[in-house]
BASESE-402244 format. One record per residue (C-alpha): residue in one letter; x, y, z. Coordinates in nm, 2 decimals. Layout:
N
('A' (X Y Z))
...
REM end
This chain:
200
('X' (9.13 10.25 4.52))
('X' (9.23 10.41 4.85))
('X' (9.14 10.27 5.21))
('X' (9.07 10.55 5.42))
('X' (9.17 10.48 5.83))
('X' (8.96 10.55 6.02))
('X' (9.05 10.56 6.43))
('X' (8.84 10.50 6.75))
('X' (8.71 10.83 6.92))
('X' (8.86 10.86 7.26))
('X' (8.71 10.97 7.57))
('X' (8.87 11.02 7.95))
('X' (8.66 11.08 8.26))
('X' (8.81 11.25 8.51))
('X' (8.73 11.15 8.89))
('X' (8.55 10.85 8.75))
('X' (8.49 10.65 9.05))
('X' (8.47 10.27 8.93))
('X' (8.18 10.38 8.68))
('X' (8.33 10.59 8.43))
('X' (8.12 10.77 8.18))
('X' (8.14 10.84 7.84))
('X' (7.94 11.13 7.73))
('X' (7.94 11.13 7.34))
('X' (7.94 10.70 7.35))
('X' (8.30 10.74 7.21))
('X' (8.39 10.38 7.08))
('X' (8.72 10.41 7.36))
('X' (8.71 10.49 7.72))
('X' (8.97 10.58 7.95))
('X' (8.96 10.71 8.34))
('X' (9.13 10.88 8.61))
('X' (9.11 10.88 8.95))
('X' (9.28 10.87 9.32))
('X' (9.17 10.44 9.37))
('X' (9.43 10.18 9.24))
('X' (9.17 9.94 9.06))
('X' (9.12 9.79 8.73))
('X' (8.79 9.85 8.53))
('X' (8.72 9.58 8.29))
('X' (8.69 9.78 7.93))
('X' (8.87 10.12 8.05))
('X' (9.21 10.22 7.99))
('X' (9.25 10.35 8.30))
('X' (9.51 10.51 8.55))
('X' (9.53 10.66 8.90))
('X' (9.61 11.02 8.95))
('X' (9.53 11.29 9.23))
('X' (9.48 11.57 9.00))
('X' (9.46 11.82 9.23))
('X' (9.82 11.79 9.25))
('X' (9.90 11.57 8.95))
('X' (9.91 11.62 8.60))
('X' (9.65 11.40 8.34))
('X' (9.88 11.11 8.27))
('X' (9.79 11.11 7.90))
('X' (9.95 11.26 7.60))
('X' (9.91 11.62 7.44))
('X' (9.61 11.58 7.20))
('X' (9.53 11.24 7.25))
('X' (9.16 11.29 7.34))
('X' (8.78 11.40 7.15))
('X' (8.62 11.48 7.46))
('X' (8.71 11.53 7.80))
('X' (8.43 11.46 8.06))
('X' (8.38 11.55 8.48))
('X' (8.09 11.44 8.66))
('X' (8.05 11.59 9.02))
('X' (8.42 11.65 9.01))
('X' (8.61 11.97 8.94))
('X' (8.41 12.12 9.24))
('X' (8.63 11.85 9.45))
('X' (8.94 12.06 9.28))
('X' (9.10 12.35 9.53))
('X' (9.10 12.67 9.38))
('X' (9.45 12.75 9.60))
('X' (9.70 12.53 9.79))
('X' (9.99 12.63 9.99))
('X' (10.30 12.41 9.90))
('X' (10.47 12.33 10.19))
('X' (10.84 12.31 10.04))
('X' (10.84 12.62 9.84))
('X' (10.60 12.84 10.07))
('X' (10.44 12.93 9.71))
('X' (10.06 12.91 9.58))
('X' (9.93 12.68 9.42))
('X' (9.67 12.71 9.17))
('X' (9.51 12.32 9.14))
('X' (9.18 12.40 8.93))
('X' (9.36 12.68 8.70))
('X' (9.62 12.37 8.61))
('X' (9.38 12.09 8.56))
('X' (9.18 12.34 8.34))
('X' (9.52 12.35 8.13))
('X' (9.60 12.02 8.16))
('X' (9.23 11.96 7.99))
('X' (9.31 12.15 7.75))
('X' (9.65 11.98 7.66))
('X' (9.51 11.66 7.63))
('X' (9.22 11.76 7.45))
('X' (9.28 11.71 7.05))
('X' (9.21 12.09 6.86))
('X' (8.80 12.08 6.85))
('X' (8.78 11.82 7.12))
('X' (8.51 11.89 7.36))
('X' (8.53 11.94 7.75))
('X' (8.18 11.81 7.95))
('X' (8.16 11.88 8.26))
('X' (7.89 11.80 8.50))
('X' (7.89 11.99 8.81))
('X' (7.65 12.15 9.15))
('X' (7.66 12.53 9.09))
('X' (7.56 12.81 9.25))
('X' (7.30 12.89 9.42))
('X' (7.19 12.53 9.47))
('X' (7.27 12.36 9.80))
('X' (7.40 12.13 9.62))
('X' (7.72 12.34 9.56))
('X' (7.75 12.34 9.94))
('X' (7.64 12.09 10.12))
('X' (7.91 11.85 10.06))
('X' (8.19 11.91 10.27))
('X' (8.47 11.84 10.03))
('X' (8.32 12.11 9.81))
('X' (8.58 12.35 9.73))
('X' (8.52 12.51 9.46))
('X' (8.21 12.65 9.39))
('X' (8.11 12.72 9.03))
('X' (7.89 12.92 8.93))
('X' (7.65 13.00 8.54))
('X' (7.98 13.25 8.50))
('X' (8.32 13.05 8.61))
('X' (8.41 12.92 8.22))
('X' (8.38 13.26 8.11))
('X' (8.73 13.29 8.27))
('X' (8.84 13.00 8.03))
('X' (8.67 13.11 7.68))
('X' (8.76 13.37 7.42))
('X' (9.04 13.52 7.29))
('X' (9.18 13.63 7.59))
('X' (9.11 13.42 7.89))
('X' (9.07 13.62 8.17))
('X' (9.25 13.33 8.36))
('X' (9.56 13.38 8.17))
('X' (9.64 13.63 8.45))
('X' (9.64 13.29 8.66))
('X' (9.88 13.13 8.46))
('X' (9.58 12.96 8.23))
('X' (9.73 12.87 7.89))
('X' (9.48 12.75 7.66))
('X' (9.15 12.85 7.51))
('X' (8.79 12.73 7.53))
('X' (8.52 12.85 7.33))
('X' (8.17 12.79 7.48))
('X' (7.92 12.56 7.33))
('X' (7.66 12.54 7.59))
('X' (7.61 12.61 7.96))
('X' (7.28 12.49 8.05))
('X' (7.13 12.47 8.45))
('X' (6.98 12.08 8.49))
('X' (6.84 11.81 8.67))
('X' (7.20 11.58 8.75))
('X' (6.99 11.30 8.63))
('X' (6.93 11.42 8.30))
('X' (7.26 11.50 8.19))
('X' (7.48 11.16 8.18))
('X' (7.51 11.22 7.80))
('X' (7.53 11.52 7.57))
('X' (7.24 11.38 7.35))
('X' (7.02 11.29 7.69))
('X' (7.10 11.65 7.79))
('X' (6.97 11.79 7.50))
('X' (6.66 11.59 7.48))
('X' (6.57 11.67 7.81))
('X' (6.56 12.02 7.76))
('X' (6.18 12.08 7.76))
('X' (6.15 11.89 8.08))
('X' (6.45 12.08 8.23))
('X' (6.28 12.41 8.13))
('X' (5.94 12.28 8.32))
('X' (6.16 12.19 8.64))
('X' (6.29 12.56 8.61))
('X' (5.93 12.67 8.64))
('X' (5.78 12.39 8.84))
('X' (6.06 12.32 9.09))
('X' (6.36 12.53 9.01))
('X' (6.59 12.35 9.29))
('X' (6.59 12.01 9.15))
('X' (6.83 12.24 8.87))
('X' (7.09 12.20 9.16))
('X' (7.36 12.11 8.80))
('X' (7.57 12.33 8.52))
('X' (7.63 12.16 8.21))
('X' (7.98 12.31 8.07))
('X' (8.02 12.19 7.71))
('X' (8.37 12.36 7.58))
('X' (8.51 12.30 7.25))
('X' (8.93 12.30 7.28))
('X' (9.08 12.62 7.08))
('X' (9.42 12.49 6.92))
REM end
C-alpha cells in the first residue's frame, strides 16, 4: 500500500491590511503589506510592492488574491538614481505571476471604471478598467512590450457589488443579485472581479 502526501493549499494576500483574506478558504494563509505587525495565523511579511519584489518563492502559491489594492500600484515612477522609468504595476503583475504555482489563480478585487469609486480616493493611481487584464492574457501579452513576462489566461471578469465578492464561491453565488443591481442600481457595481489562472 502507498501513502499518498497530500500538502496544504497556499494562499497570499497582497496589501492585506491586518485582515487578510483568503479567497478559495485555502487551508494556509500568508500576507503582504507596507505595516510591521504580526497576525496571529498568517505567515506574513512586510513589503512596499510598488517598489519591492513579493518576498516569497517562484511557484510557491495556489492563488494569489488583491482586495482594493493594485489600484494603490503606480502605473510609472521616475527613479531618482538612474533618471529611468519605472514600471511598478507591469512588475508586480510578473512578480504574481512568479509566485503563482502553473494553474494557480490570481483574484483580484478592485474599483474600475467608470464607478467613482475608481476615483474618488486620492491614492488611486491606477485606474482599471472591464479591459486592463486583457494586456496580461493570451499567447502574446500585449504587455510584453512593457517588459511583462508571464501569461494569464482569463477565467472570469465579472462587474460587482465589493460586498459580494470576499470569496470566489460568494461571488458566484451572488451573481443573480449582482445582475439585479446592474438593472436596479447599476452604481453600487462600483468593483471588477479579475479571476486569472497562471500560464506556466
Amino acid at each position: 500500500m502507498t501513502m499518498t502526501q497530500t500538502t496544504n493549499r497556499k494562499s497570499l494576500d497582497l496589501g492585506c491590511n491586518n485582515i487578510p483574506r483568503n479567497p478559495f478558504c485555502y487551508e494556509e494563509l500568508y500576507g503582504v503589506d507596507l505595516a510591521s505587525q504580526v497576525i496571529e495565523g498568517v505567515i506574513y511579511k512586510q513589503a512596499n510592492l510598488a517598489l519591492e519584489p513579493i518576498p516569497f518563492a517562484d511557484n510557491y502559491f495556489d492563488c494569489v488574491s488583491a482586495f482594493d489594492f493594485i489600484e494603490h500600484v503606480p502605473r510609472q515612477l521616475l527613479s531618482v538614481d538612474t533618471a529611468k522609468t519605472r514600471l511598478p504595476f507591469i512588475i508586480l503583475m510578473n512578480e504574481i505571476w512568479r509566485v503563482l504555482k502553473p494553474d494557480g489563480i490570481f483574484y483580484a478585487v478592485t474599483p474600475a471604471y467608470p464607478s467613482a469609486a475608481a476615483f474618488q480616493d486620492p491614492t488611486h493611481v491606477n485606474i482599471i478598467t472591464k479591459e486592463t487584464h486583457e494586456y496580461f492574457c493570451g499567447i502574446e501579452p500585449m504587455a510584453a512590450m512593457y517588459g511583462f513576462t508571464g501569461r494569464f489566461k482569463k477565467i472570469r471578469i465579472e462587474s460587482v457589488v465589493f460586498k459580494t465578492a470576499v470569496t470566489a464561491e460568494q461571488t458566484r453565488q451572488k451573481f443573480l443579485y449582482n445582475l439585479e443591481k446592474r438593472i436596479i442600481n447599476p452604481k453600487r457595481l462600483s468593483h471588477l472581479v479579475w479571476e486569472l489562472r497562471a500560464i506556466k
